[in-house]
C-alpha positions, 0 to 999 in steps of 0.5 A: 500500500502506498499514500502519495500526497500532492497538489491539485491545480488550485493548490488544494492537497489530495492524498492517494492511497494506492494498493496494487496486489498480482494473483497470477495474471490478475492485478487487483488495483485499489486507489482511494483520493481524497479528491472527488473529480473524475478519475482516469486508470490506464496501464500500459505493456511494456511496448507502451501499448494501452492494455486497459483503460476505465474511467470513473466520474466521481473519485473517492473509491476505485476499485478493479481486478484487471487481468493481464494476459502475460508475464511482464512489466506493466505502468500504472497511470493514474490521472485525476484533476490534471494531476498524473502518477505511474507506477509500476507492476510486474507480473512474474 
């Protein structure tokens, strides 16, 4: 589990708390912002071709079990309120 503090546009501060667990081929993404705007979730293969994208009107809770069809490494890109983060998950 990772918290991840930053500033939106007009300042304001927004906390993510982000969780990311691998079963296998499956990767269970967890993101909880203090920020209510429209979140955006990608992740991207290690080629940088988009495998999934989502998209949720009203951040807070987000919550997906996202399947990965192979072994590798895969970024993690979260977008909310002009704000972005990458993070990592490999699947062994």
């Amino acid at each position: 589990k990772k918290e991840i503090k930053c500033e939106g546009p007009a300042k304001e501060k927004v906390t993510l708390n982000l969780n990311i667990s691998i079963n296998k081929t499956t990767a269970k993404v967890e993101i909880e912002s203090s920020s209510k705007e429209q979140m955006n979730v990608s992740i991207l293969d290690e080629n940088g071709k988009q495998v999934f994208y989502d998209s949720q009107k009203i951040g807070g809770k987000y919550t997906k079990e996202i399947p990965l069809e192979k072994k590798g490494t895969y970024f993690l890109n979260f977008i909310q309120n002009k704000t972005s983060k990458m993070e990592t998950i490999i699947v062994e």
